[in-house]
N, C-alpha and C positions, 0 to 999 in steps of 0.2 A: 460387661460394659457395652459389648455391642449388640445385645437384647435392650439393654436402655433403649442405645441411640438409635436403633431401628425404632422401637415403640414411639418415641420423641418423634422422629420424620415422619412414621406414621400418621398421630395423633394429629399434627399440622398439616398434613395435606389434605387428610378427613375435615375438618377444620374449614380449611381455604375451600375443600368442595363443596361442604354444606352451606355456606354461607353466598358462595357463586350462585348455589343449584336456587336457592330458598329467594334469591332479591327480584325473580320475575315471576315469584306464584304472588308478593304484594302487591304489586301494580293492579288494582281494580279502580272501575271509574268513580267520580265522586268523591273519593276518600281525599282530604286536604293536606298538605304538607305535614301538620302537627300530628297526624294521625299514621300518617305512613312512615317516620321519624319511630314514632312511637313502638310501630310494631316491628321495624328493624329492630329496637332497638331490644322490642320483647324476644324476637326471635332469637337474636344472635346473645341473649341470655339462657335461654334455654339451650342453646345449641351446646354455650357452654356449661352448663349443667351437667348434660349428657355428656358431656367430656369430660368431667370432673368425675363423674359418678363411671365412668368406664376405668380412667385411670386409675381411678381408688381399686377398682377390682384388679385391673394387672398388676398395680404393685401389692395386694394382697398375694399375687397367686405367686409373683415373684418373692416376695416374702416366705411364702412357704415351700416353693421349688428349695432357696437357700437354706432354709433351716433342716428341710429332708439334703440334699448334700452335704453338709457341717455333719449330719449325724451320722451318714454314711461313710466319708472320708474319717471320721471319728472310732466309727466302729472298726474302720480298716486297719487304722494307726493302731489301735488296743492291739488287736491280733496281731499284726507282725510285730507287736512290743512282748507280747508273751510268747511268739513263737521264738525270738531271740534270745527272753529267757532261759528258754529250757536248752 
């Protein structure tokens, strides 16, 4: 649970930086309200993208951390279940 919630905080404060870091690289001259709108809005879609497509991979990797535990704590339980037997 607290591999979550650290990834959670993580994930949000990466988030709130890229989004900070990215709103003073659109500022170029010329470009009109509709268009700088625009590319916040392209931006901070991608951004979330890349968060979606990171997430998906930590909870894969967490997915797979758990299922190699389950099988390990599983293998432990068998054996001390037949060493009890004997």
């Amino acid at each position: 649970m607290r591999f979550i919630l650290g990834l959670l905080i993580g994930v949000c404060i990466g988030f709130a930086a890229s989004v900070l870091l990215t709103q003073g690289k659109d500022d170029t001259a010329g470009v009109d309200a509709t268009e700088g709108r625009a590319n916040g809005a392209g931006s901070v879609s991608s951004a979330l993208d890349g968060l979606r497509k990171q997430f998906d991979e930590a909870m894969g990797e967490a997915k797979k951390a758990q299922r190699e535990a389950e099988e390990k704590m599983t293998d432990r339980y068998r054996q001390s279940v037949s060493r009890s037997d004997e």
